[in-house]
PDB file of N, CA, C and O in Angstrom, chain B, residues numbered from 101:
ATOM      1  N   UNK B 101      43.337 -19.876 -32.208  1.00  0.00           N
ATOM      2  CA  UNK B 101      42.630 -20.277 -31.013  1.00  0.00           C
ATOM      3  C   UNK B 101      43.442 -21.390 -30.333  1.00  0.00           C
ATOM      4  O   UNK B 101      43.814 -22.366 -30.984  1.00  0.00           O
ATOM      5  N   UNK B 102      43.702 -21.255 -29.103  1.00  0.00           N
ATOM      6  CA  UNK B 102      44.424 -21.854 -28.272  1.00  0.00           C
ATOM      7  C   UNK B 102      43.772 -23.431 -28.128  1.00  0.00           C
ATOM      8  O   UNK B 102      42.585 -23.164 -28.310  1.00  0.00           O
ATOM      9  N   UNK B 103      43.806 -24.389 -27.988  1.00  0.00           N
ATOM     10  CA  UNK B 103      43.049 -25.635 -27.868  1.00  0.00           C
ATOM     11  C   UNK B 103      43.187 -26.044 -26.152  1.00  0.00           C
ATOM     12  O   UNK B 103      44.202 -25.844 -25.485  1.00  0.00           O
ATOM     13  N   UNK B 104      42.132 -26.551 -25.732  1.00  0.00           N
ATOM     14  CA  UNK B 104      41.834 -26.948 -24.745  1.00  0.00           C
ATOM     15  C   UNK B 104      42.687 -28.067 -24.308  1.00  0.00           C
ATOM     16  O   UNK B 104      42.715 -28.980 -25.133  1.00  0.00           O
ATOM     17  N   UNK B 105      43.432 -28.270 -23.183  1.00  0.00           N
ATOM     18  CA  UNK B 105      44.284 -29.017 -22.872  1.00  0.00           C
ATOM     19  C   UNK B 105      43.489 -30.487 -21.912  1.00  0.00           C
ATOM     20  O   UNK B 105      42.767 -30.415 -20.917  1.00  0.00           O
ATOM     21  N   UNK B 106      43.847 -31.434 -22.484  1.00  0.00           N
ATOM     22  CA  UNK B 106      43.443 -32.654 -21.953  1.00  0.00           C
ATOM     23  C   UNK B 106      44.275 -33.880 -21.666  1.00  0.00           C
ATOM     24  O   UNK B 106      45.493 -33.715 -21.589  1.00  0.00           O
ATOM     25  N   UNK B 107      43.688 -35.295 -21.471  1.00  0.00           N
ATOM     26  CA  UNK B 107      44.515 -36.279 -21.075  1.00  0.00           C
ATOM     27  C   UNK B 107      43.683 -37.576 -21.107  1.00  0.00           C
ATOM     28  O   UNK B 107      42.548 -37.584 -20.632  1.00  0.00           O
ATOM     29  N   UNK B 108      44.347 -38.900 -21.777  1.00  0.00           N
ATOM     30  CA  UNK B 108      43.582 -39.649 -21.896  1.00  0.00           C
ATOM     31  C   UNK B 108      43.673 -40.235 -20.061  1.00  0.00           C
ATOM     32  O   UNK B 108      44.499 -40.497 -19.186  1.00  0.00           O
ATOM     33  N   UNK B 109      42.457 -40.196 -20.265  1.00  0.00           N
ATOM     34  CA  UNK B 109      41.678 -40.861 -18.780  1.00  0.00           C
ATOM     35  C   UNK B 109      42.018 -42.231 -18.957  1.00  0.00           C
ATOM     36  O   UNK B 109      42.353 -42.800 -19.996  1.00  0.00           O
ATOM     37  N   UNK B 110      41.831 -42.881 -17.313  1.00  0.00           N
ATOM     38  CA  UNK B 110      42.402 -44.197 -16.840  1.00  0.00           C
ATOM     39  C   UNK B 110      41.327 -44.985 -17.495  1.00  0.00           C
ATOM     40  O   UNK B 110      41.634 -45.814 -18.351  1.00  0.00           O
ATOM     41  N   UNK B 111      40.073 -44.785 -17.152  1.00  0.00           N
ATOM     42  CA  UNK B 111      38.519 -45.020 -17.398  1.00  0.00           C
ATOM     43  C   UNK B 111      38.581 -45.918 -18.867  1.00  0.00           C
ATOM     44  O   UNK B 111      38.112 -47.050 -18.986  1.00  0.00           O
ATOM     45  N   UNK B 112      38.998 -45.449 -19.525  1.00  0.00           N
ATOM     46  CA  UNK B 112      39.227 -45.789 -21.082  1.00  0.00           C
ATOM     47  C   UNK B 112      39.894 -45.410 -21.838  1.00  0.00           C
ATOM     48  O   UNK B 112      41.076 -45.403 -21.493  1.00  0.00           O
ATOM     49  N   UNK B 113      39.620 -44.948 -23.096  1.00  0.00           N
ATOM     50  CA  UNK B 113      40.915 -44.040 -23.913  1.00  0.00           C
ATOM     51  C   UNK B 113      40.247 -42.901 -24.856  1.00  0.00           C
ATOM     52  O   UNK B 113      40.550 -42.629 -26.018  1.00  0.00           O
ATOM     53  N   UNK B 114      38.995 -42.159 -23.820  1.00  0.00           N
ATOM     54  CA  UNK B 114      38.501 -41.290 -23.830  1.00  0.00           C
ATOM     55  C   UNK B 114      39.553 -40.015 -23.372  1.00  0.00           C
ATOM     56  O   UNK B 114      40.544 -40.105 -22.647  1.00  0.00           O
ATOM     57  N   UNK B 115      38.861 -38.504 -24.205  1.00  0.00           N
ATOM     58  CA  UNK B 115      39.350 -37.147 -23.789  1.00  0.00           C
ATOM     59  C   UNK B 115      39.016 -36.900 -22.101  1.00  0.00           C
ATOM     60  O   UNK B 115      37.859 -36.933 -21.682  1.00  0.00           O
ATOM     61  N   UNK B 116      40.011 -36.689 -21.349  1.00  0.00           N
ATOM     62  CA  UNK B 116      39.381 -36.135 -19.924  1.00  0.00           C
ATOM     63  C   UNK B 116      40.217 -35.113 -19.692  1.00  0.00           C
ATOM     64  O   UNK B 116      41.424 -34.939 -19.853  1.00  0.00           O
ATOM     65  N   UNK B 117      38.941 -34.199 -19.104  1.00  0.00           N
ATOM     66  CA  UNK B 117      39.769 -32.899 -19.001  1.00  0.00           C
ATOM     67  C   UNK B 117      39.794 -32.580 -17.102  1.00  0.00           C
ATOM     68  O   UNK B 117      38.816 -32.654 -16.359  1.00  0.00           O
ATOM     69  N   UNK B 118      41.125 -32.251 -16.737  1.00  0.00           N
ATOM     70  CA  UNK B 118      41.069 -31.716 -15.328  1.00  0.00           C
ATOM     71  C   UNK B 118      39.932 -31.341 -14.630  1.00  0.00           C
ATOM     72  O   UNK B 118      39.434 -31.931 -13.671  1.00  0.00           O
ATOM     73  N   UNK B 119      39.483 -30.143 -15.262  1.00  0.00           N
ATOM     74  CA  UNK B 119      38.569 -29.499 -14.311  1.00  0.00           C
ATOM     75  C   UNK B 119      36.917 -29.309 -15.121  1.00  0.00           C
ATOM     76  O   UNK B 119      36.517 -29.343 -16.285  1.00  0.00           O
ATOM     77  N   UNK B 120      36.631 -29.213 -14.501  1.00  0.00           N
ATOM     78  CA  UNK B 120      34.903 -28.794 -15.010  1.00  0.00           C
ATOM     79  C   UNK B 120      34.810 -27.933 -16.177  1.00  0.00           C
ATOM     80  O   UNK B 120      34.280 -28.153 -17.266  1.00  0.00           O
ATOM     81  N   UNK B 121      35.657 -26.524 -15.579  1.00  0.00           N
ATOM     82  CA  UNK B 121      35.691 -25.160 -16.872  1.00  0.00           C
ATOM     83  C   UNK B 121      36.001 -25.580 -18.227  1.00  0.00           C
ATOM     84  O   UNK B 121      35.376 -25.151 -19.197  1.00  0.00           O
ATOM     85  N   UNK B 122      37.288 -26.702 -18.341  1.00  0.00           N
ATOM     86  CA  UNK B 122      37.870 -27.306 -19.229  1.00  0.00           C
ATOM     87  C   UNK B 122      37.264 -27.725 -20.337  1.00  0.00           C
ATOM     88  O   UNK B 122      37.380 -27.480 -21.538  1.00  0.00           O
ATOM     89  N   UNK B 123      36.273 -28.735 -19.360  1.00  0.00           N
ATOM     90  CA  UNK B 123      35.664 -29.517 -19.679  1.00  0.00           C
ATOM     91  C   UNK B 123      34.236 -28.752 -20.596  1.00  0.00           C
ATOM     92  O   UNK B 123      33.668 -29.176 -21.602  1.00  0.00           O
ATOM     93  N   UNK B 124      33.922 -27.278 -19.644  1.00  0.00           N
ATOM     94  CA  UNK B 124      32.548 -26.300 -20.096  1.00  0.00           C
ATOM     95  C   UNK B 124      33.222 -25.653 -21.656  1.00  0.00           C
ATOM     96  O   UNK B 124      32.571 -25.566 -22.698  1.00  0.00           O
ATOM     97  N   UNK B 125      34.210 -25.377 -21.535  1.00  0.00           N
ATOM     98  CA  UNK B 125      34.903 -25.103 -22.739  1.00  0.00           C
ATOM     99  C   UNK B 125      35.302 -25.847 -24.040  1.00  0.00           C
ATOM    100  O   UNK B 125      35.490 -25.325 -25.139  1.00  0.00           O
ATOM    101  N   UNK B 126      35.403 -27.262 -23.693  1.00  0.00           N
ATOM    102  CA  UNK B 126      35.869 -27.709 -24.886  1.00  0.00           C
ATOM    103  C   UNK B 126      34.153 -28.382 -25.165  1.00  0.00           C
ATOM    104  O   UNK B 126      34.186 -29.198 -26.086  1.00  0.00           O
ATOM    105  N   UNK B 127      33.200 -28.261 -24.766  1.00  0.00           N
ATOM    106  CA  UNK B 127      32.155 -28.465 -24.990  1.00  0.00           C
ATOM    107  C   UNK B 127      31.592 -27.443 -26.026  1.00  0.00           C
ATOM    108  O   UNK B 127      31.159 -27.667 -27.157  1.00  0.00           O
ATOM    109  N   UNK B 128      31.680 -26.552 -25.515  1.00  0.00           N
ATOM    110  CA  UNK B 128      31.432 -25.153 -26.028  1.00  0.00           C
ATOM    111  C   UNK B 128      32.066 -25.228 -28.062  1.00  0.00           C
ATOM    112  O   UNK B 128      31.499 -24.936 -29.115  1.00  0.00           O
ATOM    113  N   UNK B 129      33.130 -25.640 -27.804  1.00  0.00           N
ATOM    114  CA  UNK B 129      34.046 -25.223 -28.884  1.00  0.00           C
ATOM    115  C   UNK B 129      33.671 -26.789 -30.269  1.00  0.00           C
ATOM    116  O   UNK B 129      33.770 -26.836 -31.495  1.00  0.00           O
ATOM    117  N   UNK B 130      33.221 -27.861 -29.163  1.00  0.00           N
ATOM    118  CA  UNK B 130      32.985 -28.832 -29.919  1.00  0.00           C
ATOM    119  C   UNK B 130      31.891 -28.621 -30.646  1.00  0.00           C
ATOM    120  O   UNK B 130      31.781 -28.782 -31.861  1.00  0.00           O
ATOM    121  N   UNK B 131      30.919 -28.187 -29.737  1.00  0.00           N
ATOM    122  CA  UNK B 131      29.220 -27.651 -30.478  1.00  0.00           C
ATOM    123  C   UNK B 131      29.512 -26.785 -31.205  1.00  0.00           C
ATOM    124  O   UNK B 131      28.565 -26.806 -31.991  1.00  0.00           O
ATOM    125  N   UNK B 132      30.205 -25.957 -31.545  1.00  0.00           N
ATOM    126  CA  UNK B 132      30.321 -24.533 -32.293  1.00  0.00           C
ATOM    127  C   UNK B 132      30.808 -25.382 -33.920  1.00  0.00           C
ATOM    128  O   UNK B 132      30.313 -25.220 -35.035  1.00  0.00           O
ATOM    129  N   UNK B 133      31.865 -26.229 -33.515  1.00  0.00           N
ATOM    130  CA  UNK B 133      32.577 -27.016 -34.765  1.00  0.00           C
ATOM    131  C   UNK B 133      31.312 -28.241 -35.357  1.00  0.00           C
ATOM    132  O   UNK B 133      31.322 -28.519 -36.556  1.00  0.00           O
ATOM    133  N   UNK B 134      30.874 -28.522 -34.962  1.00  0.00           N
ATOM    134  CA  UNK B 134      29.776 -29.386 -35.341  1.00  0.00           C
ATOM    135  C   UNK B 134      28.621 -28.150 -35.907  1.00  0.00           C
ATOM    136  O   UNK B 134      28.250 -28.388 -37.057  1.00  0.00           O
ATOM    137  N   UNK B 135      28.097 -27.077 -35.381  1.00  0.00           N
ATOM    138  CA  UNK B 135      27.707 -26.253 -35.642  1.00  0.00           C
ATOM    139  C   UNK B 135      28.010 -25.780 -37.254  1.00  0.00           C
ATOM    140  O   UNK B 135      27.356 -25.852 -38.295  1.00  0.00           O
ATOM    141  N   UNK B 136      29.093 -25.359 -36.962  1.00  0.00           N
ATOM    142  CA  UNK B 136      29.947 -24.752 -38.709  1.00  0.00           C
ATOM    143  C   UNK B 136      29.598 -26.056 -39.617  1.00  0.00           C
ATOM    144  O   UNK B 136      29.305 -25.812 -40.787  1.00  0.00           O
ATOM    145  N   UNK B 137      29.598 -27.411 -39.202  1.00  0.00           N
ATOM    146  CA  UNK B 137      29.865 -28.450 -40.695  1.00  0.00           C
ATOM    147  C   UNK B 137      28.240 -28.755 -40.744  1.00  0.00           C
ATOM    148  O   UNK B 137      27.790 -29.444 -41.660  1.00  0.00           O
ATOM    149  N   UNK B 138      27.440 -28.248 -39.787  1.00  0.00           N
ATOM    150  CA  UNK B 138      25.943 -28.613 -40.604  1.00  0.00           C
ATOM    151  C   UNK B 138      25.725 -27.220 -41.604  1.00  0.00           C
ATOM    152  O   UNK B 138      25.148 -27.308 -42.688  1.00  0.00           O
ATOM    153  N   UNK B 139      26.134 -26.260 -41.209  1.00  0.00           N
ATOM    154  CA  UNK B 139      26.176 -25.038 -41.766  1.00  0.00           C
ATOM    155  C   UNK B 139      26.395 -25.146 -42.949  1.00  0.00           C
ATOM    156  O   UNK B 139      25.586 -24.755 -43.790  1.00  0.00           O
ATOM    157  N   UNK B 140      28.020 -25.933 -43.372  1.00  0.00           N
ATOM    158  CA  UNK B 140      28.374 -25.829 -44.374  1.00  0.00           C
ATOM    159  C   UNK B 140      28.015 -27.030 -45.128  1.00  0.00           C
ATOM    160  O   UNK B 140      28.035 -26.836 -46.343  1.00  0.00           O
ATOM    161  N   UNK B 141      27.644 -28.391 -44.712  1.00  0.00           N
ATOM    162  CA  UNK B 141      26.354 -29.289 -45.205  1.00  0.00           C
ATOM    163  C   UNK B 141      25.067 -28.734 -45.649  1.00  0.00           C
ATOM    164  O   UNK B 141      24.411 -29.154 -46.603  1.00  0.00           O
ATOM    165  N   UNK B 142      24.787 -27.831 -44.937  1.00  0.00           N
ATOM    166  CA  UNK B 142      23.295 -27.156 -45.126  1.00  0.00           C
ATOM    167  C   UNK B 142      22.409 -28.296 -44.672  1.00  0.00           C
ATOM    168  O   UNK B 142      21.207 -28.400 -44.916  1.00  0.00           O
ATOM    169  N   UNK B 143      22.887 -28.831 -44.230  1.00  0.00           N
ATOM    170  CA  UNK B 143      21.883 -29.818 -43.461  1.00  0.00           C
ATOM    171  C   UNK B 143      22.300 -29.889 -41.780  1.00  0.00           C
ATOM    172  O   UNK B 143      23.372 -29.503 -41.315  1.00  0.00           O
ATOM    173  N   UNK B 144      20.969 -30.588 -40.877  1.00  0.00           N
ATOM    174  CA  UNK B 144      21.532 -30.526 -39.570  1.00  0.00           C
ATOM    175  C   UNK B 144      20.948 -31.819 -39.332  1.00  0.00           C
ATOM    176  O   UNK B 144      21.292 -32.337 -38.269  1.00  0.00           O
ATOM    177  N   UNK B 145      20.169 -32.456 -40.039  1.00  0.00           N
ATOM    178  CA  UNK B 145      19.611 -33.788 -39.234  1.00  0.00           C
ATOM    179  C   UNK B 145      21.024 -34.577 -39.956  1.00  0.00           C
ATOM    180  O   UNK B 145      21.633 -34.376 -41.007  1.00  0.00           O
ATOM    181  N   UNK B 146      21.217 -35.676 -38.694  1.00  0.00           N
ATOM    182  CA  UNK B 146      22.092 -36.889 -38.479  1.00  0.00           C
ATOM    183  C   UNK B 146      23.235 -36.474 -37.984  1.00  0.00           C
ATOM    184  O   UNK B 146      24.073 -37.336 -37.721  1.00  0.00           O
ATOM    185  N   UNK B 147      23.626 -34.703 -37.676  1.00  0.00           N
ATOM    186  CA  UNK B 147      24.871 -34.247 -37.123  1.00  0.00           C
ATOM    187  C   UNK B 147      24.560 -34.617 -35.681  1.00  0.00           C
ATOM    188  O   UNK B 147      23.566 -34.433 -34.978  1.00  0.00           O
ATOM    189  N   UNK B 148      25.982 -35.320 -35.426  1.00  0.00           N
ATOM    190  CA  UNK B 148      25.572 -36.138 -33.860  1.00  0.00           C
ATOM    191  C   UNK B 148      26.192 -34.792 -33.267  1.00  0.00           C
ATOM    192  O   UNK B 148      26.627 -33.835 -33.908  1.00  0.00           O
ATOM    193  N   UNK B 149      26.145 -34.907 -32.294  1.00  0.00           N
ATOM    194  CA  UNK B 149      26.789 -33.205 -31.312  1.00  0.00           C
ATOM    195  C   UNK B 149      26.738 -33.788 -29.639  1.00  0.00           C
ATOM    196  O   UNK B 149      26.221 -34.820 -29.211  1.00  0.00           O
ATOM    197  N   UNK B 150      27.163 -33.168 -29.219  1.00  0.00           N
ATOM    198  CA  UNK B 150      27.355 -33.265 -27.590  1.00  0.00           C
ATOM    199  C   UNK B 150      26.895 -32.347 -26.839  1.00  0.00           C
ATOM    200  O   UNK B 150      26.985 -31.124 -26.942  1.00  0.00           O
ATOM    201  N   UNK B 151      26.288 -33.129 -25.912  1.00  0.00           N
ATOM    202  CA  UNK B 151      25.286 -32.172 -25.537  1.00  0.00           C
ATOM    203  C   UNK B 151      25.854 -31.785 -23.880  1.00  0.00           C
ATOM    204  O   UNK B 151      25.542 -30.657 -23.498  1.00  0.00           O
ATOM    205  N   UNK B 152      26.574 -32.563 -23.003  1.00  0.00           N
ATOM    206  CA  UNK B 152      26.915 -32.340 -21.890  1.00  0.00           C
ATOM    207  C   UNK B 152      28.298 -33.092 -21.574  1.00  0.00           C
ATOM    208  O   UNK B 152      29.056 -33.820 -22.215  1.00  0.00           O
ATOM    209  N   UNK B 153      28.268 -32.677 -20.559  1.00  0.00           N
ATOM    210  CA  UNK B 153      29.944 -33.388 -19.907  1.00  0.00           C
ATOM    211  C   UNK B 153      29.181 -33.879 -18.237  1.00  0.00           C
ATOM    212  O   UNK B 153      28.283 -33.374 -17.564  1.00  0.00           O
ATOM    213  N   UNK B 154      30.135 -35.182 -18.033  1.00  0.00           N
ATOM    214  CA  UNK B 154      30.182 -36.046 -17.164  1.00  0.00           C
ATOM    215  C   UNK B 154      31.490 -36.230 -16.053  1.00  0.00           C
ATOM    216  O   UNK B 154      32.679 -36.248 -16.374  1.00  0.00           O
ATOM    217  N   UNK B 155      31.114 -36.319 -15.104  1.00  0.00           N
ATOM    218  CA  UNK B 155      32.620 -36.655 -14.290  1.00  0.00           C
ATOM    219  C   UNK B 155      32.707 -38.568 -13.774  1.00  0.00           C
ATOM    220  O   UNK B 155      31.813 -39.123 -13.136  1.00  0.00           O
ATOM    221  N   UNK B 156      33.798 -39.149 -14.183  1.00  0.00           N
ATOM    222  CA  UNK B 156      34.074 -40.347 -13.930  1.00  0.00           C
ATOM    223  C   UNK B 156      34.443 -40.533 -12.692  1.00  0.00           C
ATOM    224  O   UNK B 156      34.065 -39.814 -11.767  1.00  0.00           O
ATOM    225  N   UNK B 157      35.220 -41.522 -12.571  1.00  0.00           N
ATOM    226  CA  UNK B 157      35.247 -42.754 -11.351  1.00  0.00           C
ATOM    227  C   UNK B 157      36.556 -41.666 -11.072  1.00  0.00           C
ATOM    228  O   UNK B 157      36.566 -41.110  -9.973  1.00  0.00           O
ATOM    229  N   UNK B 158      37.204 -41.483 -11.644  1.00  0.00           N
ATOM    230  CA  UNK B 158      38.344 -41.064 -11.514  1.00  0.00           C
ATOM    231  C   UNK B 158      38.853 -39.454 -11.973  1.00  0.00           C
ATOM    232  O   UNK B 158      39.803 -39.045 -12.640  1.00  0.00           O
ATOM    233  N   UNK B 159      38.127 -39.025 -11.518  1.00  0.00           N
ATOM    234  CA  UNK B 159      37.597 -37.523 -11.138  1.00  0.00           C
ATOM    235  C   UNK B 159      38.365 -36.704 -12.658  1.00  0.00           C
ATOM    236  O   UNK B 159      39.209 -35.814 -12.770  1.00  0.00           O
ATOM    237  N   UNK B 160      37.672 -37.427 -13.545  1.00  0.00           N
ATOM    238  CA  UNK B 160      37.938 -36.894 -14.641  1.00  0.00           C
ATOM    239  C   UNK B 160      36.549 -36.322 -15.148  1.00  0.00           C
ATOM    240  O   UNK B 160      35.474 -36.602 -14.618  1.00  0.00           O
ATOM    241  N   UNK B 161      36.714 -35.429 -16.313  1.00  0.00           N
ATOM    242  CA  UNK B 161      35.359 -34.473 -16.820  1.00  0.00           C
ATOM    243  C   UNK B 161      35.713 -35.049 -18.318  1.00  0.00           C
ATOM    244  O   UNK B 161      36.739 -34.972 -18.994  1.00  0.00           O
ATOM    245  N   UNK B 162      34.081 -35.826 -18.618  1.00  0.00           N
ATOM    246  CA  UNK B 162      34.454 -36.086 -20.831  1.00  0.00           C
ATOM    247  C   UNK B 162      33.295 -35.650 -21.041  1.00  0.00           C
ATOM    248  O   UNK B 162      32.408 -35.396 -20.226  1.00  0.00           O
ATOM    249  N   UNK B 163      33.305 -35.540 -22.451  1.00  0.00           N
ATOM    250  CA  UNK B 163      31.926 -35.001 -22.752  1.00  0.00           C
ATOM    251  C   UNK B 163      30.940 -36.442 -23.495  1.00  0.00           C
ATOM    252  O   UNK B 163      31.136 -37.649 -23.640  1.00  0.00           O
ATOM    253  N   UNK B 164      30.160 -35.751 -23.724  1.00  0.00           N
ATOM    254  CA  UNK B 164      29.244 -37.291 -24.017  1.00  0.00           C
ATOM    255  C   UNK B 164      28.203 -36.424 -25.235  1.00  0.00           C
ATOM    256  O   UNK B 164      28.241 -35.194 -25.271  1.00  0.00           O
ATOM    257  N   UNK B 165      27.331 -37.193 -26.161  1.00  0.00           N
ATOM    258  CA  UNK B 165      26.494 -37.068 -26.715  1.00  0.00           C
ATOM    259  C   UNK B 165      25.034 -37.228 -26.454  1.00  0.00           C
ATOM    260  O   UNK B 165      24.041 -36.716 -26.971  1.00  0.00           O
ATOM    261  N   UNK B 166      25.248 -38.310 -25.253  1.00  0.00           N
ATOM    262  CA  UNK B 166      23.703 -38.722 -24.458  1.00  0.00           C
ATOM    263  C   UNK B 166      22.959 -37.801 -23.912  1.00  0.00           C
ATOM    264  O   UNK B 166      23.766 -37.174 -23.226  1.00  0.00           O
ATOM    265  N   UNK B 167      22.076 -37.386 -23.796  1.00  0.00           N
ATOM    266  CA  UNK B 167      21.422 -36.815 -23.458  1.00  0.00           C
ATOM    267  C   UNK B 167      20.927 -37.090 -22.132  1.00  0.00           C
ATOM    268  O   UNK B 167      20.626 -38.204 -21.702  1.00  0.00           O
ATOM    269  N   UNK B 168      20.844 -35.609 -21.302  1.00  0.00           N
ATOM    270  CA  UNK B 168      20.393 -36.059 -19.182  1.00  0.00           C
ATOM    271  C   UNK B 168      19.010 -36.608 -19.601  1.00  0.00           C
ATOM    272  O   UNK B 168      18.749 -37.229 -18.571  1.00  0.00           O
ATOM    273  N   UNK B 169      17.945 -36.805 -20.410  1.00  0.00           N
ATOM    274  CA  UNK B 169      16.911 -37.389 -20.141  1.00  0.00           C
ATOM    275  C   UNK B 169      17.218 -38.948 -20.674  1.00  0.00           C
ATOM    276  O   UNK B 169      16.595 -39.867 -20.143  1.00  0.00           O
ATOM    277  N   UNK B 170      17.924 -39.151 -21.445  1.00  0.00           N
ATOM    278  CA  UNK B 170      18.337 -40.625 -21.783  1.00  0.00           C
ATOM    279  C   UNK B 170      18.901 -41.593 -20.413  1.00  0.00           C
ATOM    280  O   UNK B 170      18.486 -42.689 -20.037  1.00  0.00           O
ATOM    281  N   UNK B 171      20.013 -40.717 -19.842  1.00  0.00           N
ATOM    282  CA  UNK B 171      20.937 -40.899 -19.255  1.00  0.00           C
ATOM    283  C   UNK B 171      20.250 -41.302 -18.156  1.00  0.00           C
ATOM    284  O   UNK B 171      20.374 -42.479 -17.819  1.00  0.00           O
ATOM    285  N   UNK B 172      19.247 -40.262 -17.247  1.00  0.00           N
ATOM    286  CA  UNK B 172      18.333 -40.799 -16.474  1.00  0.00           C
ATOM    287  C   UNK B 172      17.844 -41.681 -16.378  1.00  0.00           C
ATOM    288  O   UNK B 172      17.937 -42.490 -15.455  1.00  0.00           O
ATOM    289  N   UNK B 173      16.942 -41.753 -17.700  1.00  0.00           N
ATOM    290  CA  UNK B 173      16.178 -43.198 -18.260  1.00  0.00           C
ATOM    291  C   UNK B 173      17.242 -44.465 -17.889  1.00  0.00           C
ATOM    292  O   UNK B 173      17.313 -45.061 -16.814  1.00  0.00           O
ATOM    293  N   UNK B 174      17.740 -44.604 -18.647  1.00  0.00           N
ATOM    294  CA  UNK B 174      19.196 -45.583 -18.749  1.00  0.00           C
ATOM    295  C   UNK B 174      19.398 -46.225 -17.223  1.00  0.00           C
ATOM    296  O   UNK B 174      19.476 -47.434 -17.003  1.00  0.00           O
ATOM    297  N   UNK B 175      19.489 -44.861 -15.906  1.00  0.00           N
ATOM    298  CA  UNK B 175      19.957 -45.260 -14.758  1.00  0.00           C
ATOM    299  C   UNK B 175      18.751 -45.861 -14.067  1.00  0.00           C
ATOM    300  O   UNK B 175      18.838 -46.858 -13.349  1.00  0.00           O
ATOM    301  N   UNK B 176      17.544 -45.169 -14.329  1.00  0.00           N
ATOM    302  CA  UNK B 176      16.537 -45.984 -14.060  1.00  0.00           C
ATOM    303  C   UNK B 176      16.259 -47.207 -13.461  1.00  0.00           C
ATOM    304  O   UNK B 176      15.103 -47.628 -13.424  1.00  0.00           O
TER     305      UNK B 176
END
C-alpha cells in the first residue's frame, strides 16, 4: 500500500496534507490501523482514533482526534 504523501505544516510540526482527498484518505487509513490494534487488543475502550480533519491558517488539511461537537463547544 502506497502511503499518503504529506508535509510538516508551518502551523507547527504537525502532518499536513495538500489537499482535502489526502487528507479524506489518510484519515481513512489511520482509522482502519487503529481499528486492526483494538482488534488485535480485543479491546476498544481507551483506543484514541481520529475522527476528522481540519484546514489551518495556512491552507493546510491535519487530522485531529476532537470531535465537531467538542470542537464547537470549545469555539463557543
Amino acid at each position: 500500500m502506497k502511503p499518503v504523501e504529506w508535509q510538516t505544516c508551518e502551523c507547527s510540526s504537525k502532518r499536513g496534507f495538500a489537499d482535502r482527498r489526502s487528507a479524506e484518505k489518510a484519515l481513512g487509513r489511520a482509522q482502519a490501523k487503529r481499528d486492526r490494534s483494538a482488534e488485535r487488543q480485543r479491546v476498544r475502550r481507551g483506543i484514541a482514533r481520529e475522527h476528522r480533519i481540519y484546514r489551518c491558517d495556512h491552507e493546510m488539511y491535519h487530522l485531529t482526534k476532537q470531535s465537531r461537537r467538542d470542537y464547537l463547544g470549545a469555539a463557543a
